[in-house]
C-alpha positions in Angstrom: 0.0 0.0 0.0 1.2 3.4 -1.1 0.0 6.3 0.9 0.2 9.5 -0.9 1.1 11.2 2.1 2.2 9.6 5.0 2.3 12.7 7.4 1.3 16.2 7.8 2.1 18.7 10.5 -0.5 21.4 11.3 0.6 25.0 12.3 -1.0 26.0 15.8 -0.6 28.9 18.1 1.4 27.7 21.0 -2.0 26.2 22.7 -2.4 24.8 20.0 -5.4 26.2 18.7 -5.9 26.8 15.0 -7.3 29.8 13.1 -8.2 27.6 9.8 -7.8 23.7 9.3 -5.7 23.4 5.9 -6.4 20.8 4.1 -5.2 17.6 5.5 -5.7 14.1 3.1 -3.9 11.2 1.8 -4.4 9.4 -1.2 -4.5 5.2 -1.0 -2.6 3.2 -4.0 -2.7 -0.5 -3.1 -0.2 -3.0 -5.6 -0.5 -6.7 -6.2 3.2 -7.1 -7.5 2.9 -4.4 -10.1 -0.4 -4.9 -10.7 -3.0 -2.3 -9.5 -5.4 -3.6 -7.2 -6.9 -0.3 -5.6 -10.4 -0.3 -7.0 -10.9 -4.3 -6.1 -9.7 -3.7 -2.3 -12.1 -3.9 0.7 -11.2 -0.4 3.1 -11.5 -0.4 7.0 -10.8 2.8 8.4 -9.0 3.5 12.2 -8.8 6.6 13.4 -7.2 7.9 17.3 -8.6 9.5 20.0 -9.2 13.6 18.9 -9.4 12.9 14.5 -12.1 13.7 12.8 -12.1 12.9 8.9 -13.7 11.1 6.0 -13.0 8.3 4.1 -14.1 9.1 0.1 -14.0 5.5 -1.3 -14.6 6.7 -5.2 -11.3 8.8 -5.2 -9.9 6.4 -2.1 -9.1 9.8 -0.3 -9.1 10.2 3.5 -9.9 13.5 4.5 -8.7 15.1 8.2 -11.2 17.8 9.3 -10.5 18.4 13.0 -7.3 17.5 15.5 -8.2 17.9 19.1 -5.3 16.1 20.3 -1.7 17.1 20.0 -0.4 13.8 17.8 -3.0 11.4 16.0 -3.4 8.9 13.0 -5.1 7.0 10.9 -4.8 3.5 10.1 -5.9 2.6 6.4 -6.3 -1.4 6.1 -6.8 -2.6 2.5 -8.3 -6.4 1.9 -7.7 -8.1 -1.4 -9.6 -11.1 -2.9 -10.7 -11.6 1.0 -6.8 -13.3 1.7 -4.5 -10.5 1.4 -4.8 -7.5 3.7 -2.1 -4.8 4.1 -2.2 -1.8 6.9 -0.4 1.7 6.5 -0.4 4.9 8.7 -0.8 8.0 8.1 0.3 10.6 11.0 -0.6 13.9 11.7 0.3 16.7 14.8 0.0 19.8 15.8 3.2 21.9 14.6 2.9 24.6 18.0 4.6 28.2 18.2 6.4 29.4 20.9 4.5 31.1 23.9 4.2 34.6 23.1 6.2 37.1 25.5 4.7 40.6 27.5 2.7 42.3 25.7 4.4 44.9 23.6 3.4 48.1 21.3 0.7 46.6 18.6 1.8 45.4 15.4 0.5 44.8 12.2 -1.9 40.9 11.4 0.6 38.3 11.2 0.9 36.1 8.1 -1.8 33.0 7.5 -0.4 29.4 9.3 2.1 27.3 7.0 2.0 23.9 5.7 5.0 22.3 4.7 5.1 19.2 2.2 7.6 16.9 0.4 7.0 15.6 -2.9 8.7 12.6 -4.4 9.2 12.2 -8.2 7.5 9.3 -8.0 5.9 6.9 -5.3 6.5 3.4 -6.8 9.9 1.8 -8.3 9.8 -1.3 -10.8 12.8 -4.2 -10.5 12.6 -5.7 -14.0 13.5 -8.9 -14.5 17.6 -8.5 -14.9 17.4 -6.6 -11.6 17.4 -3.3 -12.9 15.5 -0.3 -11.6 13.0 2.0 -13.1 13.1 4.9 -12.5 16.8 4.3 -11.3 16.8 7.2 -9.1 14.2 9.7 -7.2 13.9 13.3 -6.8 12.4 14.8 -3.6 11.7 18.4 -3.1 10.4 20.2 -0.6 7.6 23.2 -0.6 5.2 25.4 2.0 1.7 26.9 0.8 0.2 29.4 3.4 -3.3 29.0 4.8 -5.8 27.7 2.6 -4.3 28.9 -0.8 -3.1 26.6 -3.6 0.3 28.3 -4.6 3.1 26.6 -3.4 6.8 28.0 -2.8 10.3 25.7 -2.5 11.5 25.7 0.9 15.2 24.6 2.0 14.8 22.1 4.9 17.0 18.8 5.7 16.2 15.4 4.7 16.9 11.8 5.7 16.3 8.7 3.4 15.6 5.2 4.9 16.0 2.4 3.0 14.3 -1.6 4.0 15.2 -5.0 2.9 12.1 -6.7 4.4 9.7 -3.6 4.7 10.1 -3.9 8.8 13.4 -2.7 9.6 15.1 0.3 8.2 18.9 1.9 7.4 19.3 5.5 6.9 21.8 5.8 3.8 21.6 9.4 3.7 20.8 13.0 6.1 21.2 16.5 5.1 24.0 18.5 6.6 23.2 21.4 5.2 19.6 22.8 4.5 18.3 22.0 0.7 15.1 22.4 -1.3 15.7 19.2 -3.3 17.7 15.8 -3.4 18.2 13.0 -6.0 18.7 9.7 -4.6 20.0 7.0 -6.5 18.7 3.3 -5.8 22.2 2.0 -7.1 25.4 1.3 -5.2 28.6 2.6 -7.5 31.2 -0.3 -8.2 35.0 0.5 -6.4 38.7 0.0 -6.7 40.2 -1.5 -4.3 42.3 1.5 -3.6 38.7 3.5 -3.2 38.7 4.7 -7.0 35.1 4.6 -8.6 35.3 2.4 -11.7 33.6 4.1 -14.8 32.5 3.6 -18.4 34.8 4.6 -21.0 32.4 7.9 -21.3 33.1 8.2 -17.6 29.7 7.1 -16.2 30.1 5.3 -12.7 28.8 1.7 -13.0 26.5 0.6 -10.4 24.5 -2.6 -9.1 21.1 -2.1 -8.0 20.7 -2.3 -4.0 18.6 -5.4 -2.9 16.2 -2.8 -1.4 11.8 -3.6 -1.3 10.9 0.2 0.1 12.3 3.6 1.2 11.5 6.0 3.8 12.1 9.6 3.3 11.4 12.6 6.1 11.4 15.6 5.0 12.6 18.0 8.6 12.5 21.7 9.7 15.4 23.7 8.3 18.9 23.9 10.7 18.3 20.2 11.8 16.4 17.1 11.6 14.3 17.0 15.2 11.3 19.0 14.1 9.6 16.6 11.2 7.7 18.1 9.1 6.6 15.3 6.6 7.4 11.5 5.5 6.9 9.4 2.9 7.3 5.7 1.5 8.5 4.6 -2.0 7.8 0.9 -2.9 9.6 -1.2 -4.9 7.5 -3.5 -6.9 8.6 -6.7 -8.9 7.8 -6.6 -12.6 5.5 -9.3 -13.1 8.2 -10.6 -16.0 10.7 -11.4 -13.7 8.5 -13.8 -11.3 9.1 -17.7 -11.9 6.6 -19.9 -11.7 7.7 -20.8 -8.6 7.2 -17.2 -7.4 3.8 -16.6 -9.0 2.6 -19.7 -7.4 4.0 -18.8 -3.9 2.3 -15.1 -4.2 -0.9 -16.8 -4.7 -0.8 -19.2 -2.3 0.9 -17.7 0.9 3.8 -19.8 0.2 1.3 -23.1 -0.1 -0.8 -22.4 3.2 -3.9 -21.4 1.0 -5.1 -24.9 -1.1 -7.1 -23.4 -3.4 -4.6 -24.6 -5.9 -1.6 -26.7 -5.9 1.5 -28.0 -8.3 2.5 -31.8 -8.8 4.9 -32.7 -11.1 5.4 -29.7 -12.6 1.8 -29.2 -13.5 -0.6 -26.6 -11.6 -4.1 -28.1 -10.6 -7.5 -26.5 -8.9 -8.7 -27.9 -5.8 -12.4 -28.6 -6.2 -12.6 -28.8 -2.2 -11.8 -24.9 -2.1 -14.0 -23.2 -4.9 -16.8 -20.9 -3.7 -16.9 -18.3 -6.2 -17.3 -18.2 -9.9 -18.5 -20.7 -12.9 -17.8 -23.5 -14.2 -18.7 -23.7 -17.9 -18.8 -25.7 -21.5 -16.5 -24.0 -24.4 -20.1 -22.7 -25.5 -21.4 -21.2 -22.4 -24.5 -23.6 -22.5 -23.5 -25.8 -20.0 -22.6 -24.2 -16.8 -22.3 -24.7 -12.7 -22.3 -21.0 -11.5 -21.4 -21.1 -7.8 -22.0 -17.9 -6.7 -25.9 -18.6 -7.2 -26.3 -22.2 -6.9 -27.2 -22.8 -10.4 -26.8 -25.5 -12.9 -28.0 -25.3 -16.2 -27.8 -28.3 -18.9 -29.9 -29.0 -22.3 -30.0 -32.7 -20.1 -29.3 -34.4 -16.8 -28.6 -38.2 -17.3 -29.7 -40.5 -14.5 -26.9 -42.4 -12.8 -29.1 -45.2 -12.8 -31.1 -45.8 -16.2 -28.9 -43.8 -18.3 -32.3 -41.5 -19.4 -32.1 -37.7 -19.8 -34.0 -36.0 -17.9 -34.8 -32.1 -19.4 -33.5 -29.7 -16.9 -36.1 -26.6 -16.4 -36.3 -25.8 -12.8 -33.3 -25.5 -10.1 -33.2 -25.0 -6.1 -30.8 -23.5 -4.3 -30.5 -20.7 -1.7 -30.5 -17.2 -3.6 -28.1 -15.3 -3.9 -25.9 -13.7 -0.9 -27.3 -16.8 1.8 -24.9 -19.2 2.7 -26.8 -20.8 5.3 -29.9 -22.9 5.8 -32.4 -20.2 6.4 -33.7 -19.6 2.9 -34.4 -21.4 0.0 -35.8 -20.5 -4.0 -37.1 -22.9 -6.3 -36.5 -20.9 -10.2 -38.5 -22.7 -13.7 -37.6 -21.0 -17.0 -37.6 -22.2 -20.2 -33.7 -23.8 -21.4 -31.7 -21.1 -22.5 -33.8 -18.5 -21.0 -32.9 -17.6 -17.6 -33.7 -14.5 -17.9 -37.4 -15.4 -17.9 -36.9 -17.1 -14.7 -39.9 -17.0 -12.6 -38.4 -17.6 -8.4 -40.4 -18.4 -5.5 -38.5 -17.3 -2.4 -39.0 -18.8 1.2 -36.8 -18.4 4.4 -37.4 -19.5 8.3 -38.3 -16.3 9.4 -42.1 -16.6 7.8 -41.0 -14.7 5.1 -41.4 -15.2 1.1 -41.9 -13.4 -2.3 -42.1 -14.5 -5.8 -39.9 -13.2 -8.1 -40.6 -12.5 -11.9 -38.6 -11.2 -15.1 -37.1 -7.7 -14.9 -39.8 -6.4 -18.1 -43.1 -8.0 -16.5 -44.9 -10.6 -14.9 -48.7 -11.4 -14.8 -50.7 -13.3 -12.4 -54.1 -14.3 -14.0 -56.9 -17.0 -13.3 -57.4 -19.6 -15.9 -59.7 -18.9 -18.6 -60.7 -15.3 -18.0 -58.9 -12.0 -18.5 -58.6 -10.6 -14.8 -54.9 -10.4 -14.6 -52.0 -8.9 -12.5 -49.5 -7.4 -14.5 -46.4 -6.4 -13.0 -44.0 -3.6 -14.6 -40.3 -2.4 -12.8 -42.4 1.0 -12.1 -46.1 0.0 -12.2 -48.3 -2.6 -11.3 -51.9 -2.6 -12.6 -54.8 -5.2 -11.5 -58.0 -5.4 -14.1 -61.1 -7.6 -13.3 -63.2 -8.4 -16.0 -66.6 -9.9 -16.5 -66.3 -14.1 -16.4 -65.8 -15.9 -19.5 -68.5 -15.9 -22.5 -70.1 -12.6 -20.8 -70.6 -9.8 -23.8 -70.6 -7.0 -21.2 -67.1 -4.5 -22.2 -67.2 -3.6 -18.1 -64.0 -4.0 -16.3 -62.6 -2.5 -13.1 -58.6 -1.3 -12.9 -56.2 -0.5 -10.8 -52.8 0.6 -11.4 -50.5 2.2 -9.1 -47.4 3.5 -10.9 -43.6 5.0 -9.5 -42.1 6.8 -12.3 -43.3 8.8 -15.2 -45.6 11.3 -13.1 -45.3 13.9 -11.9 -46.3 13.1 -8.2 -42.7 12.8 -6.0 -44.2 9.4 -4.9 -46.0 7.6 -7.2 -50.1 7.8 -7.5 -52.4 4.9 -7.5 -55.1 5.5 -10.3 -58.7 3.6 -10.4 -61.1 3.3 -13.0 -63.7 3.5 -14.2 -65.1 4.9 -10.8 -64.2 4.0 -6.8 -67.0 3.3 -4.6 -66.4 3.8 -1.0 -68.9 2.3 1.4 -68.3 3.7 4.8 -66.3 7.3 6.1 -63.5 8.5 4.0 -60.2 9.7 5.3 -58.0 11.6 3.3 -54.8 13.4 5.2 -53.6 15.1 2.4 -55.0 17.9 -0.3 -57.8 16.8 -2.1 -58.1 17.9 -5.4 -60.8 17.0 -8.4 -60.8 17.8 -11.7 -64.6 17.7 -12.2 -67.5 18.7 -9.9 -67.6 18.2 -5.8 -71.4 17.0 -4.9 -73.2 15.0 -2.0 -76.5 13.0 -3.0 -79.5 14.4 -1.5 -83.0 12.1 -1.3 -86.1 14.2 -2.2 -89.6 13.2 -0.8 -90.5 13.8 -4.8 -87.4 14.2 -7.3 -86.3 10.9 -6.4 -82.2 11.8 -5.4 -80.3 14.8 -6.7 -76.9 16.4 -6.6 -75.9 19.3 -4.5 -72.6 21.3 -5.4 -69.7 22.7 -3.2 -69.4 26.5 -3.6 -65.5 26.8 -4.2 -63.5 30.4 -3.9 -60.5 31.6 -5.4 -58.8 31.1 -1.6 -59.6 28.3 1.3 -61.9 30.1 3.3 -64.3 29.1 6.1 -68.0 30.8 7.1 -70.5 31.3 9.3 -73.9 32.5 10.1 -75.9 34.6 12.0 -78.6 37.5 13.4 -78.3 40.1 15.3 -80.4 43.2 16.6 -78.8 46.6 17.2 -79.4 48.4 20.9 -81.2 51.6 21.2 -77.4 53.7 20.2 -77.6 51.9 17.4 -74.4 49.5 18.5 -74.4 45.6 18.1 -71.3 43.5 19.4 -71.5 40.0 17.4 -68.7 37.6 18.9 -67.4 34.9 17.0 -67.7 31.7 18.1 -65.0 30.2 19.9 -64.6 27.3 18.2 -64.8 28.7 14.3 -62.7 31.4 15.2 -59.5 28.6 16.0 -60.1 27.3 12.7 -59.5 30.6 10.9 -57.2 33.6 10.5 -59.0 36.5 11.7 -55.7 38.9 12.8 -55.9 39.5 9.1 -58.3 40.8 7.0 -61.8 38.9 6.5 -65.0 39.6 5.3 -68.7 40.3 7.5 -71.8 40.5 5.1 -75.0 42.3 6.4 -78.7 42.0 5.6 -81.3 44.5 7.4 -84.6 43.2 8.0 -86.5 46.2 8.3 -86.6 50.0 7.6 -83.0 51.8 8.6 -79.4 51.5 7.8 -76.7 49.3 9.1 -73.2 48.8 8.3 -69.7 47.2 9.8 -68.4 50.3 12.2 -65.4 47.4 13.6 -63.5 44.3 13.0 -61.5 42.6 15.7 -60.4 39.0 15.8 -62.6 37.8 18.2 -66.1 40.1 17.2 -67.1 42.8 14.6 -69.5 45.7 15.7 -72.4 46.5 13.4 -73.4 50.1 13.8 -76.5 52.2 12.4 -80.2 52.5 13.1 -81.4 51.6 16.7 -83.4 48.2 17.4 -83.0 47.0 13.7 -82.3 43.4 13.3 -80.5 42.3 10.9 -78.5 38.4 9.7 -74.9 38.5 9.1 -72.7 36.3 7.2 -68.8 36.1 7.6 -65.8 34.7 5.6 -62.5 34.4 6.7 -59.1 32.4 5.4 -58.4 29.0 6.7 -55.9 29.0 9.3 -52.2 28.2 7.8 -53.9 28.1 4.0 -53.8 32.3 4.2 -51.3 32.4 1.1 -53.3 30.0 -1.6 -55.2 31.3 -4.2 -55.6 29.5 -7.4 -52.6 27.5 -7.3 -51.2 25.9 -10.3 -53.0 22.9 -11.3 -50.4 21.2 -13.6 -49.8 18.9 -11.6 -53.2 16.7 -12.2 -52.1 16.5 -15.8 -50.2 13.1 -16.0 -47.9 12.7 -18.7 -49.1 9.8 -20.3 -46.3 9.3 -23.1 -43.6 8.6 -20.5 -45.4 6.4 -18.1 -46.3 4.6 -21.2 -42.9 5.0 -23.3 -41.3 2.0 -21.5 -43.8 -0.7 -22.1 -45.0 -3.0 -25.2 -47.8 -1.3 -27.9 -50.6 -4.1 -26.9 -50.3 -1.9 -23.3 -50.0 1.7 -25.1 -53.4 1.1 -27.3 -55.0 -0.4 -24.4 -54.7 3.0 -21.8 -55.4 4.8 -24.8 -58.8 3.7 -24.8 -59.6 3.9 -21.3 -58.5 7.3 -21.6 -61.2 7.9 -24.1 -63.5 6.4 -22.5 -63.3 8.0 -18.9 -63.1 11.3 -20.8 -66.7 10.5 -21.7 -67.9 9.0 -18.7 -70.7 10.6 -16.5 -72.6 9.3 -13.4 -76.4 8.1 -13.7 -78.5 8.5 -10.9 -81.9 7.2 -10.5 
């Protein structure tokens, strides 16, 4: 595993409190040999007492946020093919000032914190086949950016390189004495006279043998010394695939022969059936296959042990898919060379169980009749229709659909008509595109309709009468109750009616009464309309909404479907109620 940083200081005030986090993050390369293997690793993520970060698994970037702490880390663990894992640090700390002395004569803002970095010319180092190194050498320079800007400057500190032979002990083979910006290491070890001389090429180039070396450690320190660290990071040195034996290849696979997924005898490499769990098993043409991973055989035939008969292969059982134990079971039938027509009933201990159809659709339907389920990825609609050999066209339909409207949650749609036979609850806005009516009995007119009045806003009313004293004055209070329901602070409406000689007319409005004034001991009736509490800002909202777009619910389904809602939508366009 390659971290792309391996350690970051943080600039503090001497309590170590910061002004602005910078930006604090490390980017995860994971090798199998030379081989990439980032994207196919599993990630666990460790974190100390006082971090606070995020792990980005797209970009495989670990973010720090927050350091409470002085010193923390975070341990990155990678998992490959569920047998390899591989763990790498990555440090961080606080980088404090000094305590501040007595206060002196005020001076001007001081400059934004600093972060200081290393960079290495590159991060991973290839040993080809005849031992030789690519690149052969590395370059690491050193740079600061203040606060949160981009811009980076070169910056002259000291630097130490480490170099491992097993990746757990290390050798420093080289420290600064003097402060630098930049260093070029070379990974090669120059051949020598015995009397000390270097020995060189005829051009004068040193000759060299690469160093037995698997990884390097550089540390990148504050300038005049190499106590103060200011950042580190690891260079791997990775085996070309070309120069592994057999041998080699086979030992990287198997842990040295602990794993027995496969094994070699006499020279030839074999699979050990006892150890397969994932993957298929199939015929040069695909046909005929065991796939392991869902418990599936298919075959044109089975042959019986026994009588030597073929036996046509069209249903399988197994556990589904992702159960590896006993609490589940799925029987599957589909035609030979069709699974993806598979039709699967599901059952498990736990009482639970589903049937499972093709991802385009499914029906469920009686035999001999045309009352059918069908079953979409975004819809589902259920149709009853008259019994066989009837000549009546009625039919009753529900569908209840997911996508293509323009409802954030779906809507269930019935037709031709819903009956409900008892109260009616509906905790949401209801909304009709025709006429709102209740069915009134008459001792003579048989039953009849009567209509809601509707208004522009929500709005509530109430009635009453009323007599003014003998100045003229009437005080009408609103009735407790009605006035909860409705938003008198603002401004609503009081209709009058006199019922007699005189004048009358609305001298006050208050949110709990409303004073009629004018001629002494009139009565009079009253009518008053106010907003619906928490509706006062509706009036004539946009509608659009009730217009479902018919072309893409239908878009994604077969023509027989299309011409069919076609001409129930004609025909509810022309449908009416008959009353009797």
């Amino acid at each position: 595993m390659i971290l792309g940083n391996e350690y970051q200081g943080i600039p503090t005030d001497y309590q170590g409190n910061y002004a602005t986090f910078p930006i604090v993050q490390t980017t995860v390369q994971v090798l199998y040999g030379q081989i990439d293997v980032t994207a196919s690793c599993q990630y666990t993520i460790q974190r100390s007492a006082g971090v606070t970060g995020s792990w980005d698994n797209p970009t495989k970037i670990y973010t720090v946020t927050a350091l409470t702490a002085d010193t923390g880390w975070v341990d990155i663990t990678a998992a490959y093919l569920g047998l390899f894992t591989v763990t790498k640090r990555f440090n961080i700390a606080k980088q404090k000032n000094g305590e501040p002395g007595a206060q002196g004569i005020p001076g001007e803002n001081g400059a934004p914190g600093r972060t200081y970095f290393m960079e290495a010319s590159t991060l991973v180092v290839k040993r080809s086949q005849d031992n030789s190194m690519a690149p052969n050498y590395i370059t690491l320079s050193a740079y600061y950016r203040d606060g949160t800007g981009t811009a980076r400057t070169e910056y002259a500190g000291r630097f130490k390189i480490e170099e491992s032979l097993d990746g757990a002990t290390w050798t420093t083979v080289y420290t600064s004495s003097a402060n630098e910006p930049s260093i070029t290491h070379s990974l090669y070890s120059a051949l020598a006279t015995s009397a000390g001389g270097i020995i060189a090429t005829a051009s004068g180039k040193a000759i060299g043998i690469p160093r037995d070396v698997v990884a390097l450690r550089c540390t990148l320190y504050a300038a005049g010394g190499t106590t103060q660290m200011l950042d580190m990071q690891s260079i791997a040195v990775v085996v070309d695939v070309d120069a592994l034996t057999h041998e080699d290849i086979f030992s990287l696979l198997t842990k040295n022969g602990a794993l027995q997924g496969i094994y070699m005898s006499g020279g030839q490499l074999y699979i050990n059936g006892t150890y397969m769990r994932i993957g298929k098993i199939a015929s040069k043409n695909g046909r005929v296959y065991f796939d392991l991973d869902n418990n599936v055989l298919a075959c044109s035939k089975m042959v019986s042990a026994d009588t030597g008969q073929s036996i046509q292969t069209v249903a399988d059982v197994g556990y589904p898919a992702g159960i590896s134990s006993s609490s589940g079971s799925r029987l599957r039938v589909y035609p030979q060379g069709y699974e993806s027509s598979a039709v699967q009933i599901h059952a498990d201990t736990s009482n639970k169980g589903y049937i499972e159809g093709p991802s385009e659709r499914m029906d469920i339907k009686c035999a001999d009749t045309k009352t059918v389920i069908n079953i979409y990825p975004t819809y589902m609609k259920l149709s009853a229709y008259p019994e066989p050999g009837s000549s009546s066209a009625k039919y009753a339909q529900i569908g209840l659909y997911s996508t293509g409207s323009s409802y954030d949650t779906g809507h269930v749609e019935i037709k031709p008509r819903l009956d409900v036979k008892g109260p009616l609850k509906v905790s949401g806005t209801f909304t009709a595109s025709g006429t709102k009516s209740r069915i009134v009995k008459t001792e003579n007119y048989s039953r009849r309709l009567q209509y809601c009045y509707e208004m522009a806003t929500p709005m509530f009313g109430d009635l009453g009468e009323g007599v003014t004293d003998e100045n003229g004055e009437c005080c009408v209070s609103l009735d407790d109750v009605f006035a909860e329901t409705v938003a008198t602070g603002i401004e609503y409406q009081v209709f009058l009616q006199k019922e007699g000689p005189g004048d009358i007319w609305v001298g006050e409005k208050c949110p709990s009464y409303f004073i009629v004034r004018g001629t002494e001991n009139l009565k009079f009736a009253w009518e008053i309309k106010a907003k619906q509490k928490d509706f006062e800002c509706m009036r004539l909202e946009n509608a659009d909404f009730e217009e479902e777009n018919v072309e893409a619910i239908l878009g994604v389904y077969e023509k027989e479907y299309v011409a069919e809602v076609a001409q129930i939508i004609e025909e509810q366009e022309g449908l009416f109620y008959e009353t009797t």
